[in-house]
N, C-alpha and C positions, 0 to 999 in steps of 0.2 A: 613741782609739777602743778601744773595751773586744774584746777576742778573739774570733772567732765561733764557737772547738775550745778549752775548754781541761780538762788533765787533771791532777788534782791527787791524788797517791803511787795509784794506781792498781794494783792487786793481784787477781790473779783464779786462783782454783785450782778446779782440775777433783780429784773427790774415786772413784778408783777401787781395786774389794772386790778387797781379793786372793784370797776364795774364789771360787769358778766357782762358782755356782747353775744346773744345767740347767734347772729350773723354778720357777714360782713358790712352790710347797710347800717347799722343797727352801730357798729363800732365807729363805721364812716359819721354819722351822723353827733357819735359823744364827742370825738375827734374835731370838727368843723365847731362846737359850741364850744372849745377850750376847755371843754368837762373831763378828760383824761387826768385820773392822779390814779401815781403809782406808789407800791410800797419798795421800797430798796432793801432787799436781802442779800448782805454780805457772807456769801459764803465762806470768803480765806479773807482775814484781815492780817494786815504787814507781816508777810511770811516768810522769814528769810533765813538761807541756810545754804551750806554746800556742799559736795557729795564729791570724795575720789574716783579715781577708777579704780574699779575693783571691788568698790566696799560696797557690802549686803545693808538696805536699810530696811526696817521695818516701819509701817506706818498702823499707830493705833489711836482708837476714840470711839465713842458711843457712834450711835444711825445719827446720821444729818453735822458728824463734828466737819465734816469738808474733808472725809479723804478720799470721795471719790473723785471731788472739785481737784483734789490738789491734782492726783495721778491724770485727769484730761487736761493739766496745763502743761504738766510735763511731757506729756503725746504729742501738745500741740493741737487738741480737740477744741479748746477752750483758750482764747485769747487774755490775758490779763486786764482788767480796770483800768488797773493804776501796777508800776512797778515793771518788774522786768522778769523773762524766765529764759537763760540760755542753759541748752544742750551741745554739748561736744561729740557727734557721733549717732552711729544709726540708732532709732531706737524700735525696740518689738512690745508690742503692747499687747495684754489679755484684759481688758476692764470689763467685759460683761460675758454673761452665756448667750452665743451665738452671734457675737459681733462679731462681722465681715462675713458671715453664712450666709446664704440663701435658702429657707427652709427646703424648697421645692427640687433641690438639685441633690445629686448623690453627695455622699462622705469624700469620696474623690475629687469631683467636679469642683468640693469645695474647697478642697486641698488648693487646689488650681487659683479658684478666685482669692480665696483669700493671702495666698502666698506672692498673686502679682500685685492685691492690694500692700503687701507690706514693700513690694519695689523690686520682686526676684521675677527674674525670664524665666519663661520657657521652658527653656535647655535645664536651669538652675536646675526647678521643681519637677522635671522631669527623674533627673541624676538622683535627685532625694523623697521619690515616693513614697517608695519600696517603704524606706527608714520609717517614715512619717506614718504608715500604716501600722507597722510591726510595731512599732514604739507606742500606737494610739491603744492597740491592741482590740480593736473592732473584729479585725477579721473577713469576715466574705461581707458584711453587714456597713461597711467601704462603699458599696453598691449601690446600698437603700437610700433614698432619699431620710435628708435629715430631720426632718419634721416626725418620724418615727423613732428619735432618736429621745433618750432621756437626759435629764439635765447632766449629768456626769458623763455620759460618754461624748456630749459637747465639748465640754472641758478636753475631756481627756485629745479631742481631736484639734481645737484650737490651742493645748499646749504643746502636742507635737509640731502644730506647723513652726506656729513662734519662737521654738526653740532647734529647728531642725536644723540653724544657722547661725554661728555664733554671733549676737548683737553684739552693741555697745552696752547698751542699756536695755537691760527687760525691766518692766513695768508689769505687776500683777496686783489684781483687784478681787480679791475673796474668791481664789479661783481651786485651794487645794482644799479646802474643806468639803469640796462639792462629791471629788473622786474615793473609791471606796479605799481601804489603808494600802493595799500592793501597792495603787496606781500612784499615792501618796508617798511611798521611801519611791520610786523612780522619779517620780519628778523633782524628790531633795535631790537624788543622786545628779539628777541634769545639771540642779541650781548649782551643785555643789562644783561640778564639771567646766561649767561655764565658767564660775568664780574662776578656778583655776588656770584659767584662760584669760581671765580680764576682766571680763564682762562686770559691768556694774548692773546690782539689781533693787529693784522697790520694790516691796510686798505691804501691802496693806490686809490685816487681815483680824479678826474678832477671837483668834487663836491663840493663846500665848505661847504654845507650845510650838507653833512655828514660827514665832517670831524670834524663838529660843536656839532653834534647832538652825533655821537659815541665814540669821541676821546679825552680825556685831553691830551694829547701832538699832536705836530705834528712836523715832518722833512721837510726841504724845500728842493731836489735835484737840480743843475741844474750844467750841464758838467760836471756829474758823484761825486761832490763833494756836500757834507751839504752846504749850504748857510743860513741854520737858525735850530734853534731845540728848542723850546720853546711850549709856550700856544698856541693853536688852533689860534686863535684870531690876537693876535700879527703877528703871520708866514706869516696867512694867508693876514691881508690888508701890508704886507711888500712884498709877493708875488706877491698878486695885484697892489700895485703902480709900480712894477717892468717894463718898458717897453722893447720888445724887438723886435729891429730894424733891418730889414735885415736878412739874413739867419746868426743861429746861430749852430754853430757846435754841432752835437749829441752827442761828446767824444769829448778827445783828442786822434788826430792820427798822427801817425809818421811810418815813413818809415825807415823799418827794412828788413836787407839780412838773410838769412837762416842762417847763424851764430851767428844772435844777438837774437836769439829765446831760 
């Protein structure tokens, strides 16, 4: 059976001016004298790997190793460099608090937007409110505009919508550590649910106890490259005895003139 993730030498760099422009005149101007140079930061360098249906990964590494780079390529947020990234199959993503929210609208309202942003009618999200509220476990508080809403009860309402349908692929980005522990065994129980079903899932998370609990594999990141891809287990006390000393670089960066772009 052919892969339903797979990512072949996979390279993505973020291209930032080392001059400060306070305006746009002021940019137009370094621009027009060929004064532009940039630094190249390589977030994911040749990242390649692939993913069944069905199978739970985990993705771990320090702040800045690229795993949040990697889970927006997988989305499709984030274009590759260099290299290639095919998905077989829908996918529902949770990579931030409050992504596809509108602060200003209800718990509800957002149900709505952010369920026709994942691609569902109407009708769909109407048939699977109800679920999506009980499951969020808000309550009457469904009503309140979101902006009065705390980082976790975010979570908790962006993971009901994204799971209120079974995916191909879920994509999660440090999303269970947010909710308090109840809200944490229901959403294992979801992942666990969904597995049973098919679904293939990615968890990126600073946890090891969930990477333990919901993952048979996991990725090791670090300076944008694999450094392991094995059992939970293994990765993780390899990750652990890992020590790191001193400021370590987020990428690889290199300095590049508007020609080598």
């Amino acid at each position: 059976m052919s892969p339903i993730i797979r990512l072949d030498g996979v390279s993505l760099r973020y291209r930032l001016a080392k001059q400060r422009a306070h305006s746009l005149k002021e940019y137009a101007i370094h621009w027009m004298k060929g004064g532009l140079v940039y630094e190249d930061l390589w977030a994911l360098r040749d990242v390649s790997f692939e993913v069944g249906r069905g199978e739970s990964v985990g993705v771990v590494g320090r702040n800045g190793a690229g795993k949040s780079t990697l889970l927006k390529v997988l989305c499709g947020v984030l274009e590759p460099t260099r290299g290639s990234a095919r998905l077989a199959g829908r996918v529902a993503p949770i990579l931030a608090l409050g992504a596809g929210f509108d602060h200003e609208l209800t718990g509800l309202e957002n149900v709505y937007l952010n369920a026709l942003l994942l691609g569902r009618s109407r009708r769909e999200i109407a048939a699977r409110a109800g679920h999506i509220v009980e499951f969020s476990g808000l309550g009457d508080l469904i009503r309140a505009p979101i902006r009065s809403y705390s980082a976790g009860m975010i979570v908790r309402l962006g993971f009901a919508v994204a799971t209120a349908w079974r995916a191909d692929i879920l994509v999660l980005d440090e999303v269970l550590g947010v909710g308090d522990a109840a809200f944490v065994k229901r959403c294992e129980a979801r992942l666990a649910e969904l597995r049973r079903d098919g679904a293939t899932v990615v968890l990126a998370s600073h946890v090891p106890d969930e990477i333990l609990a919901n993952c048979d594999r996991c990725l090791w990141l670090e300076a944008g490259r694999i450094a392991a891809d094995g059992e939970p287990r293994a990765v993780l006390d390899a990750y652990a005895s890992t020590r790191f000393d001193g400021v370590v670089s987020a990428g690889v960066v290199e300095t590049a003139s508007p020609s080598s772009a």
